[in-house]
Phi, psi and omega in degrees: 000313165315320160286345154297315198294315174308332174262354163298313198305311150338277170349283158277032163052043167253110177290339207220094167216183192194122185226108169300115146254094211232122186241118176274156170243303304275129176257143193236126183218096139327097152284149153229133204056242176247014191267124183287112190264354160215186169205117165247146150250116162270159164196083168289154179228137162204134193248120166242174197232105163276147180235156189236161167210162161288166164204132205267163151221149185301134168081033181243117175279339180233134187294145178301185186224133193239102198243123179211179187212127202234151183269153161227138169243192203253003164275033203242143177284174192297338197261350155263357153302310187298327165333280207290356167284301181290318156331302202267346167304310183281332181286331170341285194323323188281356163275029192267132197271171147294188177268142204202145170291136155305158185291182189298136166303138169231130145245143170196156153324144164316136168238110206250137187309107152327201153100182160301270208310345193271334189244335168299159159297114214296337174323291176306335155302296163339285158314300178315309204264347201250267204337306180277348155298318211261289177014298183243044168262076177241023178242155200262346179244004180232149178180157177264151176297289210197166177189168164225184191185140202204102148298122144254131176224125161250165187217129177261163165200141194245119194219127219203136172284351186264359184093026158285118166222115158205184200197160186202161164240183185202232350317189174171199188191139182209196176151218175180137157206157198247114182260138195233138156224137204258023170190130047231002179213111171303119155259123168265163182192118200251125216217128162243142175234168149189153179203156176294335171238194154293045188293054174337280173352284166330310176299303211280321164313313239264309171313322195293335174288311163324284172321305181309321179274333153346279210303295188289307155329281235283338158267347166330121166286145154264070189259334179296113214267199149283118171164192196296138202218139151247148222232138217240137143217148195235197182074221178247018156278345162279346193280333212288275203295001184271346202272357168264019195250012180276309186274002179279316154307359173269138209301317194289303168332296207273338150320328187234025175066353167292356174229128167254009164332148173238160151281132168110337174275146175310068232265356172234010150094202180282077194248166173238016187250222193272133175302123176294102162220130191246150162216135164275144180247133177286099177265007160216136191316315197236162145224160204330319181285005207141307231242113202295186214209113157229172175302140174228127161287130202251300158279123161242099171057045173052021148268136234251147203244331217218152138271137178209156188142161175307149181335314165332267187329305178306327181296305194302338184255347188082013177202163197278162180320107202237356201061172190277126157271149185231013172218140183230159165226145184236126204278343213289163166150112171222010167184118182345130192312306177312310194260339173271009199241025186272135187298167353272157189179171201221120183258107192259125204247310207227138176252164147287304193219128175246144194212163167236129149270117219264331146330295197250330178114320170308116161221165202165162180173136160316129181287127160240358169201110174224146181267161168228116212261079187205107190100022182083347176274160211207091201245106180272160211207136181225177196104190165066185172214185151239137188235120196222139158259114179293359155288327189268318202281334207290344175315297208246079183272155159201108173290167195268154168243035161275136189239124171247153191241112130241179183298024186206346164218169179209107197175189178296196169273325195225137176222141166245146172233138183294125145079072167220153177302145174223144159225118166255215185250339162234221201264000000 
């Protein structure tokens, strides 16, 4: 199929092109309750084609560069690849960027992923991973509703006019499931997971916790009052707020004036808590363009080391290409999860939608379960929202030196931050 598209592209006089292949496998599994209620085997194959043109404007010494990107399957005839080619080809022109070098050309051997999950039979992942989801659902007022679980193995090929032929394989696990406890108040509670191996283990905390916070919601006081707070998030709401200092640091960002970062400058001010150092990590050989791909130290001791991001930008800044990363790890973590949760402090476990704004600095989200932790007491409390600025908390961070893992972070479990607004249910 890669050798029809180079002779459509021939064909239709396209000089500049770049063509994905990406063929997925996927085992699928559907629950309700612990009764398994459906099974799928997927198996895509899908080629997509960025095609690029010049495009000249007057009082330009180098022509803009115009891009746009089309799917192809391979059951499509010669005259509808050329089409949908000569289509995307023509709309190119209406997408022109300024000018930037295509990335550097790579050939290299396939690089295939190791492991369990790269190499078991997806059934067998599959299983493996359903069992320890199920595991610790052994309680009779907590339990899980429903759930899916979605085994992946991919195989990519990177194919390019400028002379890029490289490949890669990938896997993962991903899913969601919903724990419910019906007294003294039905409470529902909705969970996403995905991870890069077979982190059996990993799964069964994260449901055990789950149940637990279920369990606890469903006791919840509407007790919290409004003020000043200090304040615990664990989970993936530290990977949420950490995730603004990945997007302030991207070369597009810092291209379109939405970030004024520098490299070599401080990027987290003045503090008297834990210093910040991130690393993005290469969870693929390539991205999509290409570009081979390594751990980039991003923060050192809250000084900013790197700009990153796809070709384009990186050209436009002037440093090299690193591509889109889809993971960071944060080393930080200096004191036991137990001893960072010593009161008084407000622990926000679960949101309706927690969220970072990577623009302002804001992040916040309705509570639907926090414990408040004052007086040697231990209160789960539900309402309210949080409303916190990370320009303000990043003075005083202090981490858990306990660690959570998903396919998109790595870093501690917990950060407590000093002094943040809570809007409760009283005065």
């Amino acid at each position: 199929m890669i050798e029809r598209i180079k002779s459509a592209l021939a064909r239709c006089g396209i000089a500049m092109w770049r063509i994905n292949e990406n063929v997925e496998e996927t085992a699928e599994l559907f629950f309700v309750k612990k009764q398994l209620d459906t099974r799928r085997i997927k198996d895509v194959h899908k080629y997509e084609v960025t095609v690029f043109r010049a495009v000249e404007r007057d009082g330009e010494e180098k022509p803009f560069r115009g891009f746009t990107s089309v799917r192809l399957i391979a059951s499509m005839d010669d005259g509808q690849i050329d089409q949908e080619l000569k289509s995307a080809y023509y709309a190119a022109q209406f997408a022109a960027n300024p000018y930037f070098d295509l990335p550097d050309p790579v050939q290299a051997p396939m690089v295939k992923k190791t492991g369990e999950l790269a190499d078991a039979p997806l059934a067998q992942s599959a299983g493996k991973m359903a069992k320890a989801l199920f595991a610790p659902d052994i309680h009779e007022d907590a339990f899980l509703n429903s759930a899916e679980l979605f085994v992946t193995r991919s195989a990519h090929h990177i194919v390019s006019s400028n002379g890029t032929d490289v490949s890669y394989t990938d896997a993962s696990v991903k899913g969601e499931f919903v724990v419910q406890c019906l007294e003294p108040e039905d409470v529902e509670m909705h969970n996403i997971y995905e991870y890069d191996g077979l982190d059996a283990e990993a799964l069964s905390a994260k449901v055990a916790e789950a149940l637990t916070f279920v369990r606890d919601r469903s006791r919840a006081q509407k007790a919290l009052k409004s003020g000043k707070y200090d304040l615990i998030l664990s989970g993936n709401a530290v990977s949420e707020v950490l995730s603004y200092y990945v997007s302030r640091s991207a070369a597009s960002a810092v291209y379109a004036h939405y970030s004024t970062w520098k490299q070599g400058e401080d990027a987290q001010g003045e503090t008297v808590g834990e210093r910040l150092s991130l690393t993005l990590r290469a969870t693929n050989p390539y991205s999509m363009e290409g570009i081979p791909m390594a751990d980039l130290p991003l923060l050192e001791g809250g000084t900013l080391k790197a700009y990153h991001g796809p070709n384009r930008f990186c050209r436009y800044l002037g440093v090299n290409p690193t591509g889109l990363y889809e993971k960071f790890s944060c080393s930080n973590g200096t004191m036991p999860f137990e001893k960072l949760k010593k009161g008084p402090v407000l622990w926000a476990v679960t949101f309706s939608d927690f969220q970072m704004d990577s623009m302002s600095g804001h992040f916040g989200g309705e509570i639907r379960l926090a414990y408040l932790v004052e007086d040697g007491k231990v209160t789960p409390v539900t309402g309210g929202s949080v409303n916190g600025s990370i320009l303000e908390a990043q003075r005083d961070l202090t981490f858990s030196t306990e660690r959570y893992l998903t396919a998109q972070y790595d870093g501690p479990y917990a950060v407590r931050l000093k002094s943040v607004s809570i809007a409760g249910a009283g005065e």
